[in-house]
C-alpha positions, -999 to +999 in steps of 0.1 A: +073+396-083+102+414-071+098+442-042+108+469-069+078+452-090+051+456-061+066+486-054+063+504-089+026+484-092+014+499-060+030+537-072+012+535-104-015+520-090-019+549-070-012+576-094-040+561-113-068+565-084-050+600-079-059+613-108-094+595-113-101+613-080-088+646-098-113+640-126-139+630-102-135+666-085-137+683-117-168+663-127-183+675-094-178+711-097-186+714-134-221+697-126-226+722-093-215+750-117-245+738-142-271+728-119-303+750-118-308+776-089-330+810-102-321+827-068-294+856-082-278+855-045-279+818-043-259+818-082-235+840-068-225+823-044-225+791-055-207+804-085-180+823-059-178+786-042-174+769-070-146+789-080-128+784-049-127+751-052-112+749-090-086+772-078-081+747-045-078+714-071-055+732-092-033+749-067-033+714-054-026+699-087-001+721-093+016+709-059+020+668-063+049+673-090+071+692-059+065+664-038+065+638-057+106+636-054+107+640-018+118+606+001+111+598+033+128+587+066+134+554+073+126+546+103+089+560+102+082+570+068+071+556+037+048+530+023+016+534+009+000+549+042+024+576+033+015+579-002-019+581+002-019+605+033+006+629+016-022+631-012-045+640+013-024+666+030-018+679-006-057+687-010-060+705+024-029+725+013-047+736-018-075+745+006-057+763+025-043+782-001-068+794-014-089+802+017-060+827+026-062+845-008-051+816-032-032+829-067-058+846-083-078+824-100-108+816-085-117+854-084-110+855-127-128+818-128-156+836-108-158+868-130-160+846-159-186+824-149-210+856-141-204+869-174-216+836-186-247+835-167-256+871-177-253+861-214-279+840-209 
């Protein structure tokens, strides 16, 4: 195999456990949105947690694409350390985000979720 091969293996090899982790996450907070808790305070919260974190997934889904093109120096940068810890960074920007306010939607995921729970 050429480099460019290994190279475009490795990158779609990558983008592949990406997203699998994406769809992991999502799997994660749909189950903790579902699971069983008859304390009201306790379903608030754990609704109001769980919609942090779908608006910190999708701010930081929303993020790869503008990094994505960026290339990296030479004499330090790249590889697939790179790749995988610029995922990683991603996430914790997402975080951050929305710890400092986000965009919006956790607080409109939130209000729908309680309107949910009431109509049961």
């Amino acid at each position: 195999m050429s480099a460019l091969n290994v190279d475009s293996f490795a990158s779609a090899s990558l983008s592949t456990a990406m997203m699998q982790e994406s769809q992991q996450k999502m799997a994660n907070l749909k189950a903790r949105a579902h699971s069983g808790n008859t304390d009201r305070n306790a379903a608030v919260e754990k609704a109001r947690q769980v919609a942090s974190e779908f608006e910190s997934v999708f701010l930081s889904q929303m993020l790869k694409p503008m990094f994505a093109p960026l290339d990296t120096a030479p004499p330090f940068g790249g590889g697939q350390a790179e790749e995988m810890w610029r995922g990683l960074m991603i996430d914790e920007y997402g975080k951050a985000m929305t710890k400092n306010g986000g965009i919006g939607i956790a607080d409109a995921v939130f209000n729908q979720m309680l309107k949910l729970q009431e109509a049961q």
